[in-house]
N, C-alpha and C positions, 0 to 999 in steps of 0.2 A: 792171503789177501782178504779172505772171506770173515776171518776174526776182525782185521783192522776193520773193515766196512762196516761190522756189526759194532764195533768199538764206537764208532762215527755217529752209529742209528743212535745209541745209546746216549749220548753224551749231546746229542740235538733231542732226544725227548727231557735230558737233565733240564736243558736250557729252556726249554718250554716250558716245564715243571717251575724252575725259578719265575719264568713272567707269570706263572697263572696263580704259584704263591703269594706274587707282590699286587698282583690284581691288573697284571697288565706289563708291557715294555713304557711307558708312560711313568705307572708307578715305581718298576724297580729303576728308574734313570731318576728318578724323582731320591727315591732313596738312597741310592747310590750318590748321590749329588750333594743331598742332605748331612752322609758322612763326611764331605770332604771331598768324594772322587767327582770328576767330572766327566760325562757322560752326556751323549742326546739320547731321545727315544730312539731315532730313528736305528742308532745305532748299537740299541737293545734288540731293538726288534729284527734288525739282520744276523745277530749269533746264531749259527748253528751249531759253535760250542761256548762256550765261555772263556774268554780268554786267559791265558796264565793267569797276566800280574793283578786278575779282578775276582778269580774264583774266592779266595776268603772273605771280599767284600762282599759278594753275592751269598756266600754262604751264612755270614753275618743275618744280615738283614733279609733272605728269606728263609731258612732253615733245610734249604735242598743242601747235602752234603757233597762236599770236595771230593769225596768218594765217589759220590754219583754224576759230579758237573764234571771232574776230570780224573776218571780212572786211570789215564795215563802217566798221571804226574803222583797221584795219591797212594796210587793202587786200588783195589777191591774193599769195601767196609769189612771188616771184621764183623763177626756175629754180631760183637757185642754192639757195635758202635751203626748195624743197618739202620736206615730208616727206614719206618712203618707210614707210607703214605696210604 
């Protein structure tokens, strides 16, 4: 149980990580929006993870990896592919 929770912390600081990439939950709904997806801030700013069908968009447009916003769906980054924040 103590993995999944730490699985949880992680994937709520990806999420964080994504808004402060985009310069804000404001910004990545902005961006996200600007692709096509539809999105509010308000409901940027309440992820505590990234949702499935939005990780590649988020990954797009701020550069946090699907590795890192959903290790559960992605898996672990490979050496080669970590990111260096």
């Amino acid at each position: 149980m103590e993995a999944a929770s730490s699985q949880l912390d992680l994937m709520a600081k990806a999420a964080e990580a994504a808004r402060v990439a985009a310069g804000g939950p404001s910004e990545l709904a902005r961006r996200l929006n600007a692709a096509g997806k539809r999105i509010s801030p308000q409901a940027v700013g309440k992820w505590e993870r990234v949702p499935a069908e939005r990780v590649l968009d988020v990954e797009a447009v701020t550069g946090v990896s699907r590795h890192d916003l959903r290790p559960d769906l992605y898996g672990p980054a490979k050496a080669s592919e970590a990111t260096h924040a």
